[in-house]
Each structure stands twice: as structure tokens, then as C-alpha cells.
N, C-alpha and C positions, 0 to 999 in steps of 0.2 A: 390264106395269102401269107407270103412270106414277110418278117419284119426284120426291120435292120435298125441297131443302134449305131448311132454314126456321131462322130465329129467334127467340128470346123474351127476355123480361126481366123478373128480379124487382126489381120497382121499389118501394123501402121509404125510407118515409117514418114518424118517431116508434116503429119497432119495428115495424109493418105493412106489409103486402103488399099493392101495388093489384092488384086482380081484376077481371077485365072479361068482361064478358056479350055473348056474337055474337048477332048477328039472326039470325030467320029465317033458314034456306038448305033448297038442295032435297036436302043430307045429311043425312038426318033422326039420323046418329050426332052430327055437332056441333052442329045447329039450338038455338040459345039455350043453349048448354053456357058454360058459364063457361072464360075462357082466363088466358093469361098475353101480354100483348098484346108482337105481334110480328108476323111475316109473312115471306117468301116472299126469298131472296134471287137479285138480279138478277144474270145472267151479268158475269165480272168483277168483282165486290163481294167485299168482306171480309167479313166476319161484324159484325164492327165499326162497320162506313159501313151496311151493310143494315138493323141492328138501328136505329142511327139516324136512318134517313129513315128506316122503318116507323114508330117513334115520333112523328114528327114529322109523319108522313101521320098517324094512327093518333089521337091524342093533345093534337098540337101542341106536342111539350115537347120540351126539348133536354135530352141523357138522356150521361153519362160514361158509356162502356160498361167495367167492370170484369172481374173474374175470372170465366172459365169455369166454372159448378156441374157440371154435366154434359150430356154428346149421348144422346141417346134415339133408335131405331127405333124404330117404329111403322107398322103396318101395317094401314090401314082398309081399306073392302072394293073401294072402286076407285081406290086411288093409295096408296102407301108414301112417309112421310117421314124424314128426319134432323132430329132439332129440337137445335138447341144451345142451350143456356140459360145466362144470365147475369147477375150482379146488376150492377145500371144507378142510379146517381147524376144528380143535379141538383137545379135549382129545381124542386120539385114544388107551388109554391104554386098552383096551377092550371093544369085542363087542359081540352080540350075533347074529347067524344065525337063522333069521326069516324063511326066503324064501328061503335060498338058500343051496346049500348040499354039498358048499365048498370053499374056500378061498385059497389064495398065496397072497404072497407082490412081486413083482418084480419088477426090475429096469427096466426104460422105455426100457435099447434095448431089455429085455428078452419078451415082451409084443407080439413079432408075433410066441411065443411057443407053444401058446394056441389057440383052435380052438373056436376063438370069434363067437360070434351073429355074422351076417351079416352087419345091421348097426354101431357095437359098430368098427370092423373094419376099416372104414373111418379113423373114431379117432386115430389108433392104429398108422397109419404111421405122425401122427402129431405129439403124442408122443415117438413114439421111437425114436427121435432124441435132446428128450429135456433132463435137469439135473435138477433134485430139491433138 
């Protein structure tokens, strides 16, 4: 089975969390699931540089990548990943949806409103009990 190391970032802005919503795909477990925007890191990349250009593909923002919250397995039905997640700083006064077909900012407890990705869940009960 294929594995993928992958990145994310909780990107907060005024106390809130930006959430972003995937398109369509032929995964009918993540198809328009709500994520925590990141992606896929390229052989030779840090965690750090990857999370950053996915951002910046992703988003268009230029993003401080901070402290590690934590790494997650996960395990969907045709590929396994490693996701590391991290909270990410910057000017977030605007950004543009690349990839995605929708956004909300909410506050960590609002965060199990939405029907996340599978993996991005794990996360969700780490942060819904924090304050930023």
C-alpha cells in the first residue's frame, strides 16, 4: 500500500482556525471533507519548505511555519499517511482558493461542526480544547 508523508497547518488568525473544504475527488472518504490545508511533501523537503510552498500553491499566503502540534497515522483504504501538523503565522489578510471550494475561520470548540477528512480529525479533538 502506498504511504504518503504529508503536511498541514493550523493557520489562526484573531483566535480562529482557517478550515478549508476539498473538491470533489474519486475518494469518496475525502470528497468535499473539510481539511486543514497542506499537502504532500516533495522528496528532499523539510517539513518546513513543503508546508510552505503547499501554502503558497494552495492559498497564496506566505505562512512562518511554527511549533510541531503533533504527527498522525492514518490509514485509508488505498494509501496510508504520516501527517505532521503545525501552527503557521503570517499576513493572513487575504488569500486566494487554489484547491479548495471553501473556507470558514472558527474557533477551536466550533471545529467538530464540520465533517472533516478522516485523518484531519485526530487533530480536531487536540484542538478543540485549545485558545489562541
Amino acid at each position: 500500500m502506498k504511504h504518503l508523508e504529508v503536511v498541514a497547518g493550523a493557520i489562526v488568525k484573531d483566535g480562529k482556525i482557517l478550515c478549508t473544504q476539498r473538491e470533489e475527488s474519486k475518494y469518496s472518504y475525502v470528497s468535499q471533507k473539510w481539511e486543514f490545508p497542506g499537502g504532500k511533501i516533495e522528496q528532499g523537503e523539510s517539513h518546513q519548505t513543503a508546508l510552505k510552498r503547499e501554502l503558497k500553491e494552495e492559498l497564496n499566503i506566505n505562512v512562518t511555519v511554527n511549533d510541531l502540534i503533533c504527527s498522525i497515522n492514518h490509514t485509508y483504504p488505498d494509501f496510508t499517511i504520516t501527517l505532521h501538523f503545525y501552527y503557521c503565522s503570517g499576513d493572513l489578510s487575504s488569500f486566494t482558493l487554489n484547491v479548495h471550494k471553501g473556507y470558514k475561520w472558527l474557533l477551536p470548540k466550533d471545529l467538530k461542526s464540520l465533517s472533516w477528512a478522516p485523518a484531519d480529525t485526530k487533530i480536531i479533538d487536540i484542538l478543540s480544547t485549545k485558545e489562541f
